[in-house]
C-alpha positions in Angstrom: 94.5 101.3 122.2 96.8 101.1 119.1 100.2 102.6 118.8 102.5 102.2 115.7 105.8 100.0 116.3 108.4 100.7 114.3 111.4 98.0 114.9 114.7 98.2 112.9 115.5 95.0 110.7 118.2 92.8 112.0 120.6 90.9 110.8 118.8 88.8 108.4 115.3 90.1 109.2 115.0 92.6 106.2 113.7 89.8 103.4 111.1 87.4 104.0 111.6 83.4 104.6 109.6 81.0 102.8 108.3 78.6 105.0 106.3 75.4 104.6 106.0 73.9 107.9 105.6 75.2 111.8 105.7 73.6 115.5 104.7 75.2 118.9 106.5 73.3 121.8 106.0 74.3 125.7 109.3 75.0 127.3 108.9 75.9 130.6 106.4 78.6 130.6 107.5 80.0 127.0 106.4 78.8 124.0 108.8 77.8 121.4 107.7 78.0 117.2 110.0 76.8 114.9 109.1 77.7 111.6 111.0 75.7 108.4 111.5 74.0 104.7 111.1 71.3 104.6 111.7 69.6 101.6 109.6 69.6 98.5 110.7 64.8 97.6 109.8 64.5 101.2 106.5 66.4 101.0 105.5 64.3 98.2 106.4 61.3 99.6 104.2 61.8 102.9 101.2 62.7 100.4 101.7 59.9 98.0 101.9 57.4 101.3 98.4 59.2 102.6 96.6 58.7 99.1 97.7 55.0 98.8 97.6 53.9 102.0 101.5 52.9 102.5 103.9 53.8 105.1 105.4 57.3 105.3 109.4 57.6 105.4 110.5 57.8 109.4 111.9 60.9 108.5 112.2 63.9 105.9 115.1 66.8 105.7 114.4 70.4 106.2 116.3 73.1 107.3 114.9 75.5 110.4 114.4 78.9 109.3 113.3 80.8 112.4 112.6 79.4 116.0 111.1 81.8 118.7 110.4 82.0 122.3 107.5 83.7 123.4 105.6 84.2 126.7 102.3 83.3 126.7 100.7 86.7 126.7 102.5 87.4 123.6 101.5 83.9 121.6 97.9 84.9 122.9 98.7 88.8 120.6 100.1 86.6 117.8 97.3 83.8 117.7 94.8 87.4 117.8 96.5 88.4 114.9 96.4 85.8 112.9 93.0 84.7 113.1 92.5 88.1 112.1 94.0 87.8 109.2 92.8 84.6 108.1 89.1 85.4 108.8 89.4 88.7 106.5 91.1 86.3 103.9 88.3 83.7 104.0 85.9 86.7 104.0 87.6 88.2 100.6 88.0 84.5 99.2 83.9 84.2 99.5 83.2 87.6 97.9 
């Protein structure tokens, strides 16, 4: 069955975060993603130590944009959703 959700923006939810990089963590029967930016020199440098075999830097700076605690039934919806999505993108990318 599908019903239409309508949920009112919050305080910082009406414009869309760029994010580069995710993490899932259990907590205790929740399941915590952080979702952030990390930043663009430290990116590079983790790719440039891949390609030429050197060691990456212990550490890059990013700043969290969004971290959320979700039971598992609702990670289960979200994961659902999203390979949703991505199937139907790989499906338009092919055509």
């Amino acid at each position: 069955m599908q019903v239409g959700i309508r949920l009112a923006p919050g305080e910082q939810s009406t414009q869309p975060m760029f994010c580069n990089f995710s993490g899932v963590t259990n907590a205790g029967g929740l399941l915590l993603l952080e979702f952030g930016f990390l930043e663009p020199g430290g990116l590079h440098a983790i790719t440039q130590a891949a390609r030429t075999g050197g060691n990456p830097p212990d550490s890059i700076g990013g700043q969290r944009i969004c971290r959320l605690a979700l039971p598992p039934d609702t990670a289960a919806q979200l994961a659902q959703q999203l390979n949703g999505l991505l199937a139907s993108a790989a499906k338009a990318k092919q055509s």
